[in-house]
C-alpha positions in Angstrom: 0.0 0.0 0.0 1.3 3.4 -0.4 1.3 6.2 2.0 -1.9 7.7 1.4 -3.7 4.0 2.7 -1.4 2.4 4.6 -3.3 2.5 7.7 -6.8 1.4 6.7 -8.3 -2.1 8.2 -8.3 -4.9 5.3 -11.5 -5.6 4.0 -12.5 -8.0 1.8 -16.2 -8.9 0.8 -17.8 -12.3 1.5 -17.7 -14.6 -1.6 -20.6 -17.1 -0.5 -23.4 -17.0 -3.1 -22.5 -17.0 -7.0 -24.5 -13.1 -6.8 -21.0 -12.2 -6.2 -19.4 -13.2 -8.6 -20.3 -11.0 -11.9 -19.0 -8.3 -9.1 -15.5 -10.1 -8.3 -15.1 -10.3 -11.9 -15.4 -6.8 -12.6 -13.3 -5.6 -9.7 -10.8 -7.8 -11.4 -11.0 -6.5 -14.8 -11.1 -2.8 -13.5 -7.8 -3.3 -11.6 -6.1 -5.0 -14.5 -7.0 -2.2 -16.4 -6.0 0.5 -14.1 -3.3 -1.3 -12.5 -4.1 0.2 -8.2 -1.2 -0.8 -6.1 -3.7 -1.9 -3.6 -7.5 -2.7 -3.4 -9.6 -1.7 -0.5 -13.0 -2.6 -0.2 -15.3 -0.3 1.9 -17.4 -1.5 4.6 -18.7 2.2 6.0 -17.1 1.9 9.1 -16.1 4.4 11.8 -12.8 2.9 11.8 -12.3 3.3 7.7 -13.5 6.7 7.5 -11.1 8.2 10.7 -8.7 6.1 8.7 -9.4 7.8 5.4 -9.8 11.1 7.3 -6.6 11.0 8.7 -4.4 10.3 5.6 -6.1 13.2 3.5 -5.2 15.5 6.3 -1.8 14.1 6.3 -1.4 15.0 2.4 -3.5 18.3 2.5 -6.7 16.7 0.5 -8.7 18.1 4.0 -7.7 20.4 5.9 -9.6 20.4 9.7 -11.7 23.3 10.5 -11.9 24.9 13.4 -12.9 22.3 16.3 -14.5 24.5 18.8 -16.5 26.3 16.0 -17.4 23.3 13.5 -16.2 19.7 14.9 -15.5 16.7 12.8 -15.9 19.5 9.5 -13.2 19.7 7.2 -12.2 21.9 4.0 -11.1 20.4 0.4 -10.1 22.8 -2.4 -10.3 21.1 -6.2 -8.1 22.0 -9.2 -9.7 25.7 -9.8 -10.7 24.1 -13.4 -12.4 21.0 -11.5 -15.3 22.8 -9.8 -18.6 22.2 -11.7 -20.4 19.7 -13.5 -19.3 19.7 -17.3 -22.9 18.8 -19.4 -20.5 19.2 -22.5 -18.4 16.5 -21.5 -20.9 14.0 -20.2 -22.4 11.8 -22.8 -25.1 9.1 -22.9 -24.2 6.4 -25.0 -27.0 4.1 -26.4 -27.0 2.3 -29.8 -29.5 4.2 -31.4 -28.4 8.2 -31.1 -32.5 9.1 -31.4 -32.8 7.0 -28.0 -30.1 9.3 -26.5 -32.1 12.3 -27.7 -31.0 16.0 -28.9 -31.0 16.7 -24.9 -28.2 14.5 -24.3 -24.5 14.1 -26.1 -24.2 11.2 -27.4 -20.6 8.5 -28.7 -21.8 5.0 -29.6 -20.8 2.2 -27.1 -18.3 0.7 -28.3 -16.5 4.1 -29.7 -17.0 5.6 -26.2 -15.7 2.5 -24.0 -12.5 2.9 -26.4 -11.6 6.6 -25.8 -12.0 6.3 -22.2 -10.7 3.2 -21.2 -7.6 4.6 -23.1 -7.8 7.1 -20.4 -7.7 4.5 -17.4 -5.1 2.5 -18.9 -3.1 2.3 -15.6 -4.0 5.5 -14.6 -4.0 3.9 -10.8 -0.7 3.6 -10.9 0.7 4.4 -7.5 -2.8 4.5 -5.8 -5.4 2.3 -3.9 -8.5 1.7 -5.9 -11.3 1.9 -3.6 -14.5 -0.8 -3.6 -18.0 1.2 -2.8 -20.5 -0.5 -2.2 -24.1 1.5 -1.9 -27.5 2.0 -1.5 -29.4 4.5 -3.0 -32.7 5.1 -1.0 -33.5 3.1 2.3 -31.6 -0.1 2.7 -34.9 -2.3 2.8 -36.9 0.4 0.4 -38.4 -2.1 -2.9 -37.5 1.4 -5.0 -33.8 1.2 -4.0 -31.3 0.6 -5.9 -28.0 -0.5 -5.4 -24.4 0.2 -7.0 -20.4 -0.4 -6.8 -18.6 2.7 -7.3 -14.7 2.1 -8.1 -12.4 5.5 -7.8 -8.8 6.3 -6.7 -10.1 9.5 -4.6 -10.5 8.9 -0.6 -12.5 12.3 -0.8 -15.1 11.0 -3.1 -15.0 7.6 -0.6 -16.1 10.1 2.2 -18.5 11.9 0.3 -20.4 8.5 -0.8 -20.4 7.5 3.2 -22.4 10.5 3.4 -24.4 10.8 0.2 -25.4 7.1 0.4 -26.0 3.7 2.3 -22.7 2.8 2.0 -20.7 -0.9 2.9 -21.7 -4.0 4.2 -25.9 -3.5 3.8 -25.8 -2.9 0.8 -23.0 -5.4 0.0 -26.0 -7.8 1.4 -28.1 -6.3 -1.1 -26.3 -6.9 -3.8 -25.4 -10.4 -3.1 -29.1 -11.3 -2.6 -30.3 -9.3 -5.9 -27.6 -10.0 -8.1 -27.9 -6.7 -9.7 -25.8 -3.3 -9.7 -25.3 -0.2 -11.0 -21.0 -0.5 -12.2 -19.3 3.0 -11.1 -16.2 4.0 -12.6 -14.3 6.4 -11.8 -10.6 8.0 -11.0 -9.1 11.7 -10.4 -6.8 11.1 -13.5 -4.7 13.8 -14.2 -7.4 16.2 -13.3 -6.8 17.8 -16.9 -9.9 19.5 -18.5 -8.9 18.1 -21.9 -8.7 14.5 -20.7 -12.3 14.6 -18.8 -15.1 12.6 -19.4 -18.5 11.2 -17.9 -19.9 8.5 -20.0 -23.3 6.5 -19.3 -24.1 3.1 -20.8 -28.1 2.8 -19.6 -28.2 -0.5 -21.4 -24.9 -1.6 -19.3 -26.0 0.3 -16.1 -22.9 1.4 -15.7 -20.7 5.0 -15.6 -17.4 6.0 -16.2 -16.1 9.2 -15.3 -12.2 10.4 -15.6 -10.4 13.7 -14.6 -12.7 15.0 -12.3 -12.9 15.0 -8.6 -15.9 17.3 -8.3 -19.2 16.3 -6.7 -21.4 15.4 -9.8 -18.5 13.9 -12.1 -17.2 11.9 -8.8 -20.0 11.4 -6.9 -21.2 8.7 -9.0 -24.4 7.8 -6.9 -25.6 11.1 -7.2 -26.3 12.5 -10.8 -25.2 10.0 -12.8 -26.7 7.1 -10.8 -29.7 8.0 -9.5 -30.7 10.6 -12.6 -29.3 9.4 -15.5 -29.0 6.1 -15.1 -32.3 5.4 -12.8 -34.0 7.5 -15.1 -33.3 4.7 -17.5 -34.5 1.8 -15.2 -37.0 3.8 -14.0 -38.9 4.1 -17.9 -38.5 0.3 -17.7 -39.4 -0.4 -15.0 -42.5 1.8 -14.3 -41.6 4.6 -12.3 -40.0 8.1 -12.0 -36.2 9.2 -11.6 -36.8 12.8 -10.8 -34.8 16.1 -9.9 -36.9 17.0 -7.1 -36.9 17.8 -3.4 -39.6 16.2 -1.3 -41.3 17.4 1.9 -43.7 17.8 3.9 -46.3 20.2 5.4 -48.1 19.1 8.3 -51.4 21.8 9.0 -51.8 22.7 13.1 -54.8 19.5 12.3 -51.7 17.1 12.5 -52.3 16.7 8.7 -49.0 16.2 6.7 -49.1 16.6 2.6 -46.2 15.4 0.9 -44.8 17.6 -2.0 -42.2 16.5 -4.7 -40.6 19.7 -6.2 -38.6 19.9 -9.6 -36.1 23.1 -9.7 -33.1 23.8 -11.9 -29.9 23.7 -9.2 -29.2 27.1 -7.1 -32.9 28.0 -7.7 -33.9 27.4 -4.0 -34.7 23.8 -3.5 -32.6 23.5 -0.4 -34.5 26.4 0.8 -37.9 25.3 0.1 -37.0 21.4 1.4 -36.0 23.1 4.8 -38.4 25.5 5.0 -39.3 27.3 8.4 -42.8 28.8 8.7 -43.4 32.4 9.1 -43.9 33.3 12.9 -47.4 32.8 12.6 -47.8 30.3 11.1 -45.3 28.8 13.8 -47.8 29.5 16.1 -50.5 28.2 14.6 -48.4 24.7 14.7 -47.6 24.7 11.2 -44.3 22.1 10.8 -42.4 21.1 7.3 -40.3 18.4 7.4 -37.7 17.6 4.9 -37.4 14.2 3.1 -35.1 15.1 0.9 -33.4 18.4 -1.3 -32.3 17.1 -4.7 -33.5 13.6 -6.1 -37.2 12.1 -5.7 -37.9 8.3 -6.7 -42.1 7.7 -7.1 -43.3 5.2 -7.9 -47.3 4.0 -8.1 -48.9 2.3 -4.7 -51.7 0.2 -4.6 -54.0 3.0 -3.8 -53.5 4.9 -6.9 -51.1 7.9 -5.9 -47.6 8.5 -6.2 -45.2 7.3 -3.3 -41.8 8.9 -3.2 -38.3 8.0 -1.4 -35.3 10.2 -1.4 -33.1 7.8 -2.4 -30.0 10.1 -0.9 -29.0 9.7 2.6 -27.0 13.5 2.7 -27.4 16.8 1.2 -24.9 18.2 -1.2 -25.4 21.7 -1.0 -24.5 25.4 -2.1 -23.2 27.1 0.3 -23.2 30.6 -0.8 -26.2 32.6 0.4 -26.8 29.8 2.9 -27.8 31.9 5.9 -29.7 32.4 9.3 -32.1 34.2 7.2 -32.1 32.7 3.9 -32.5 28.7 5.8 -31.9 28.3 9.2 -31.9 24.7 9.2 -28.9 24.2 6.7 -27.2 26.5 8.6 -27.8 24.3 11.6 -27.1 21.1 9.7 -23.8 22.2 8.8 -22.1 23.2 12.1 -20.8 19.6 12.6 -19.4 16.8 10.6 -19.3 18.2 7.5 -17.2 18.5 4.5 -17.5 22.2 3.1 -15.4 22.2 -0.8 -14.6 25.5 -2.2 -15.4 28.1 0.6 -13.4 30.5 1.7 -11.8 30.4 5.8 -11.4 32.5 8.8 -7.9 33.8 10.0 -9.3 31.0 13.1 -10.3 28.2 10.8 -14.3 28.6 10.3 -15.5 28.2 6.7 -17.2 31.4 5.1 -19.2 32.3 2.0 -20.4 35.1 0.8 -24.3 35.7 2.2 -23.6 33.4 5.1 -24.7 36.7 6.7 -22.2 36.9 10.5 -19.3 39.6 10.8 -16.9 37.1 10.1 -14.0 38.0 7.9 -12.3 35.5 5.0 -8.4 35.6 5.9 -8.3 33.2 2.5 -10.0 32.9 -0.5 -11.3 28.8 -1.9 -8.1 28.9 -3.6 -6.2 29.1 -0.7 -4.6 32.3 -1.6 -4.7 35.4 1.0 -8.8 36.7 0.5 -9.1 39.9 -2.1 -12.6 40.7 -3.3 -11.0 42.5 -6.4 -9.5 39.3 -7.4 -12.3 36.7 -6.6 -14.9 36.0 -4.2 -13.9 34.1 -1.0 -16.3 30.8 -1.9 -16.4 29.7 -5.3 -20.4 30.5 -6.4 -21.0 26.6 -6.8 -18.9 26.2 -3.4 -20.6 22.8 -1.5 -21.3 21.5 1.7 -22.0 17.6 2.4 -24.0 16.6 5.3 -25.8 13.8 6.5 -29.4 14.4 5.7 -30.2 13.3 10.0 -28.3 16.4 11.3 -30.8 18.6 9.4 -33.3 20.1 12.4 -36.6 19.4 10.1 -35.0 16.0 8.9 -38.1 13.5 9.3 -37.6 10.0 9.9 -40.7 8.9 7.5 -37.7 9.6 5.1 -36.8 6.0 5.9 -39.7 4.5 5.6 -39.2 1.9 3.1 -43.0 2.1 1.1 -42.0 5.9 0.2 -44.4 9.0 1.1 -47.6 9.5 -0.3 -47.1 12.9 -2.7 -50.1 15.3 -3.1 -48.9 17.5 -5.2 -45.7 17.9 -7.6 -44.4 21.6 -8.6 -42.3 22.9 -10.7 -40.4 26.3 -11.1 -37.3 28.5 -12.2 -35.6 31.8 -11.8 -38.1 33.7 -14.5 -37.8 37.4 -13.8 -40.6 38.3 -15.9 -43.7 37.3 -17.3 -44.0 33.9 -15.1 -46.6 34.5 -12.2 -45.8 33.8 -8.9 -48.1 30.7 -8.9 -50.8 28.0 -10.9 -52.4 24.9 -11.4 -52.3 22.9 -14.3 -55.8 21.7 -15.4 -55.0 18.2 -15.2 -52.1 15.7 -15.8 -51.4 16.4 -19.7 -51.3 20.1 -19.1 -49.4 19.6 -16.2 -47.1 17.5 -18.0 -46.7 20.1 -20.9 -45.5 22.7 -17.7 -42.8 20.5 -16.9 -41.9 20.0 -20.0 -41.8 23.8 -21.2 -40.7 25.4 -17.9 -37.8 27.8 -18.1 -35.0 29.1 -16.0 -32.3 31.5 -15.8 -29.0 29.7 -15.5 -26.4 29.5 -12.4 -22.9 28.9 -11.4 -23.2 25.2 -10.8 -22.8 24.2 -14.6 -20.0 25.7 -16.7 -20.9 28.1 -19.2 -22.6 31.6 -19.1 -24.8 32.7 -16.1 -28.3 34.1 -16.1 -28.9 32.9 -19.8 -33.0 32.0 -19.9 -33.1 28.2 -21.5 -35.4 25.4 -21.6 -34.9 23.2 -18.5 -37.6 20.3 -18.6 -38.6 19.0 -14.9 -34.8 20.3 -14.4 -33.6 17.3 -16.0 -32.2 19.0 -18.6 -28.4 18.0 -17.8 -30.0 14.5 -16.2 -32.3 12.8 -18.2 -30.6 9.7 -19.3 -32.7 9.1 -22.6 -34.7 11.3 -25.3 -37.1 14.1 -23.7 -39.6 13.4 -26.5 -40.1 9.2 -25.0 -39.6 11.1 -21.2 -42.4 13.4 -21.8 -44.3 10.3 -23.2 -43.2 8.3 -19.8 -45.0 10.8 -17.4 -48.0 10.9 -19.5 -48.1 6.8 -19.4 -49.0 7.2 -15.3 -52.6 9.1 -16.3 -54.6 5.6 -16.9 -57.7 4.3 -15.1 -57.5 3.8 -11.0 -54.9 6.5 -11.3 -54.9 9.0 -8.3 -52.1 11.5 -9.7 -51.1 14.1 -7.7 -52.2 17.9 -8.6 -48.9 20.1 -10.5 -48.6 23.9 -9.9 -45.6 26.0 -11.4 -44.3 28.4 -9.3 -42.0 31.5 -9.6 -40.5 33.1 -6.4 -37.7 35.1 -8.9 -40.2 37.7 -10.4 -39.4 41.2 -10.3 -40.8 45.2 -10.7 -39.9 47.8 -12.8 -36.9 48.3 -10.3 -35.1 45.1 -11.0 -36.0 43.8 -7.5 -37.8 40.5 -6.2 -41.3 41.0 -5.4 -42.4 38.4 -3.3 -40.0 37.8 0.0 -39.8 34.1 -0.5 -37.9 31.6 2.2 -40.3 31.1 4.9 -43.5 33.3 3.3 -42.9 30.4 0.7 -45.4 28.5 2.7 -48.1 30.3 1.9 -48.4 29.3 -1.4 -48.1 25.5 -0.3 -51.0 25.9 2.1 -52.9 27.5 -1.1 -52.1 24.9 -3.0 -52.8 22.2 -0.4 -56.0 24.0 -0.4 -56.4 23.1 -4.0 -55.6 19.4 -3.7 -58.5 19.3 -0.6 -60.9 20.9 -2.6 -61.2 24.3 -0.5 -59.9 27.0 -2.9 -60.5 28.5 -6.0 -58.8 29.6 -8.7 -58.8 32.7 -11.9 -59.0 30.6 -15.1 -56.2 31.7 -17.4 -55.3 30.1 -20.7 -52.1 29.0 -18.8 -53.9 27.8 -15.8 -55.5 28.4 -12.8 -54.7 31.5 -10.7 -55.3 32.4 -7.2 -57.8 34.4 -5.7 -55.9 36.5 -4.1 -58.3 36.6 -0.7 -58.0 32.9 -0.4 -54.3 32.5 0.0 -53.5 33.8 3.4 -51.5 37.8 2.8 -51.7 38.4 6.2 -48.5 40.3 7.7 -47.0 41.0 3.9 -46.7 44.7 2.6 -47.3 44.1 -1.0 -46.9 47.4 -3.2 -49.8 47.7 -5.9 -47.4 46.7 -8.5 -46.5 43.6 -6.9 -49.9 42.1 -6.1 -50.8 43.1 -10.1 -47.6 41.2 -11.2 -47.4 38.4 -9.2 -51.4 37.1 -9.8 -51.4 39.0 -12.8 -51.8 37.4 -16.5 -49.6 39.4 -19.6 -52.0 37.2 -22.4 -49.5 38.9 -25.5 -46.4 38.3 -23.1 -47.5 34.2 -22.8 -48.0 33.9 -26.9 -44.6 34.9 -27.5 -43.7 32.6 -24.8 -46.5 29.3 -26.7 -44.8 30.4 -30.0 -40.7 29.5 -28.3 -42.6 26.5 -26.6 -44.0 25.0 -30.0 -40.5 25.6 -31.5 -39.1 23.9 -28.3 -41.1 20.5 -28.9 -41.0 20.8 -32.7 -37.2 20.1 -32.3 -37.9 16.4 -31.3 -39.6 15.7 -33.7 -42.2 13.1 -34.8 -40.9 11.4 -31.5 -42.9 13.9 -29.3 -46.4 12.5 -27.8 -49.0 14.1 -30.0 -51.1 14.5 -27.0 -48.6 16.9 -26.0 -48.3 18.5 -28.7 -52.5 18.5 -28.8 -52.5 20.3 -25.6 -50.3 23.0 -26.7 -51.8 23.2 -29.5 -55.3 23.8 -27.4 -53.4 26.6 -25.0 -52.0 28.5 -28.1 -55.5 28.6 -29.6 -57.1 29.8 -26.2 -54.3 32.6 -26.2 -55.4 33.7 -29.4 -58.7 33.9 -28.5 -59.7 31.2 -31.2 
């Protein structure tokens, strides 16, 4: 063993069963490929992980925070060129390039498994090649699924004991399923021209070179349990979704579940760890948080939609995280965390810009003394991994194995015009056709320009692991007899006045328009009927204690008719550019809206 892993416990998995066996076999393959000069094999331990902890400190991979102020949290700095996801770079490679879609990039299989294995060709050279074993959703949860990931980085083997079920459960699993999702991965040279993230959805399996940041390495997260589940999900009946979940219990001791689909760093951290307004505190209003990023539903036997997070941590952005933007993330992360990218204190405490205290950044995330005039102190798509239990409103139904019950699913963007602050699709096909055609400003947590308005389907845009045209027709398969679907809203917290500024406060007064639309879904609200959808009456979602100014209260329930048919014209052009592969209902019910906006 070199240095780095000299220390760690052996560990070898059980070979009883022949289940193992198509995973021995690969294990072997890799490592004659990439040619480690050791093999661990992770159980999840306490023991591994102060092992692993302890040797990245030794080489400078973490450095320990401040113990008094943050214990058991540590800081890692990537390559500054390694510090976002990189959607040109990550292909989906299926036989047929139609099945990939024009959403995805695409390399055939065979071309694909050629350029990068060229890549690993003893590229673990000198390193251990760590075994990880995981779980994605509840250990004894019907909708998990399990998967191996293989990598060269300790960092991304402490970021997977946090993100997922991770070692001997779901070893267990595998052995008694016989089936798993085969990970990947290795640091490489960390050189932007020799990067890659490749899925094979037939194969389920990823590989992912020259990256060590969270959504290339992380192999559970994005490319496992969205682009890949995505995949088994459309086989296997059920949905592999970009979507928070949680859960708003009325001072009746009701609870409403509520699956919602945002592009990242447009608030879904926010809205899964919501905090009530004072009032509504008082009135014994709770949320509690099932998860803040992925949502597997599936159908019960009753008809609805049930829903697992099938992440066990949150992998959050940590600028503007705050005391007043959400509390309960900043509570989460005050212990046993691993913050990448931020900025630190002259006495070790990690800092961000908007973390809102009177702390000052001594350096900067690239560990150079902290200038504004050169670059902010946190990188903007600066992270924060956490187990999902340390989170205040975490609620334990987020283990319960059968899922939650979902009552209504939402989607929304950064729109800074024309998009109302809330409504209600008519039914299921319209309510498909918002998630297909909603829109969003872009943000620092994908390479490329920021603030750019594009198309961002269910925010699966970067995540869908197959064509949008047979994705769209996948949702719309779950409208059939016996079917209890939930109700879809779109929402829109980002609108602003005249003045360029937001005109709803958003965080907590959020909830608000949850209770309206929980309202909906129990049958005790109405709504203005708009070719786009239903509206609110404004007296029957609760204002009280908000200063709205006149313009506000026009724009946010207000309906720009000439505004939306520029808006149907870029959404017919959208669709049209998949082709005859796009559901005709779909295009039916645009077609239908477009006529009712031209008054025909």
């Amino acid at each position: 063993m070199n240095a780095r892993t000299k220390d760690l416990p052996a560990a070898t998995p059980g070979t009883s069963g022949s289940t193992l066996q198509a995973l021995n076999d690969w294990i072997a393959e890799v490592a004659a490929l990439t040619r480690p000069d050791a093999i661990h094999w992770c159980d999840g331990g306490d023991a591994e992980n102060a092992a692993l902890i302890a040797a990245m400190e030794a080489d400078g991979t973490l450095i320990r925070l401040n113990e008094d102020t943050n214990p058991r949290s540590w800081l890692h700095r990537s390559h500054p060129e390694d510090v976002a996801r990189v959607e040109h770079l990550t292909l989906v490679c299926t036989p047929d390039r139609d099945e990939a879609g024009p959403n995805n990039h695409w390399m055939p299989p065979a071309e694909a498994h050629a350029k990068i294995d060229a890549l690993f060709d003893g590229c673990m050279r000198g390193r251990t090649m760590y075994v990880i074993p995981y779980c994605m959703g509840p250990i004894d949860s019907p909708l998990s699924r399990c998967g191996v990931e293989v990598t060269d980085s300790p960092y991304v083997v402490a970021n997977m004991r946090i993100m997922t079920r991770m070692g001997a459960p779901a070893l267990a699993r595998i052995e008694r399923e016989g089936t798993f999702v085969k990970g990947l991965h290795s640091i490489g040279e960390l050189d932007p021209s020799r990067r890659w993230i490749m899925h094979f959805p037939h194969e389920l399996s990823i590989k992912s070179y020259g990256s060590g940041y969270g959504g290339n390495a992380l192999l559970g997260k994005k490319c496992h349990a969205l682009r890949i589940a995505s995949h088994q999900a459309r086989s296997e009946g059920w949905l592999a979704e970009h979507m928070l979940i949680l859960g708003v219990e009325n001072p009746q001791g009701e609870t409403h579940y509520i699956a919602a689909a945002f592009p990242s760093a447009c608030g879904k951290t926010n809205l899964a760890m919501l905090i009530p307004p004072e009032g509504y505190r008082e009135a014994g209003w709770k949320i509690w948080t099932i998860g803040d990023d992925i949502c597997w539903m599936r159908p019960g036997p009753d008809g609805r939609l049930y829903a697992i997070n099938p992440e066990a941590g949150f992998f959050g952005v940590a600028p503007g995280t705050s005391k007043k933007s959400n509390p309960n993330a900043l509570a989460s992360i005050q212990a046993d965390t691993i913050f990448t990218n931020v900025g630190v204190t002259a006495d070790g405490q990690p800092w961000w810009e908007g973390i809102g205290n009177d702390q000052v950044p001594a350096t900067d995330w690239r560990g150079e003394p902290h200038d504004p005039a050169v670059r902010p102190a946190a990188h903007p798509n600066s992270r924060f991994t956490v187990s999902a239990r340390r989170c205040p409103s975490w609620s334990p139904m987020a283990e319960d194995p059968q899922g939650v019950p979902i009552s209504a699913i939402v989607f929304g963007g950064r729109r800074a015009s024309l998009v109302p602050l809330v409504f209600e699709a008519r039914d299921w096909t319209h309510g498909v056709l918002v998630g297909a055609s909603m829109g969003s400003e872009t943000t620092a947590a994908a390479t490329g320009a920021v603030g750019v308005m594009r198309r961002d389907p269910m925010a699966m845009k970067p995540f869908c692991g197959y064509n949008f045209a047979d994705y769209f027709a996948h949702w719309l398969s779950f409208d059939k007899p016996g079917a209890k679907l939930p109700k879809v809203f779109h929402v829109n917290w980002f609108r602003k006045g005249a003045a360029g500024r937001f005109l709803w406060p958003g965080f907590g007064d959020n909830l608000r328009v949850l209770e309206w639309m929980i309202d909906r879904v129990k049958g005790k609200a109405g709504v203005v009927e708009t070719p786009i959808g239903g509206l609110p009456v404004q007296e029957e979602l609760d204002l009280e204690g908000l200063v709205l100014s006149e313009e506000a209260r026009r724009v946010l329930f207000g309906f720009d008719r000439e505004g939306w048919q520029a808006e149907f014209d870029g959404i017919g052009e959208f669709l049209d550019g998949y082709g005859e592969r796009m559901p005709a209902r779909l295009k039916a019910e645009w077609g239908r809206i477009q006529g009712e906006l031209q008054g025909s």
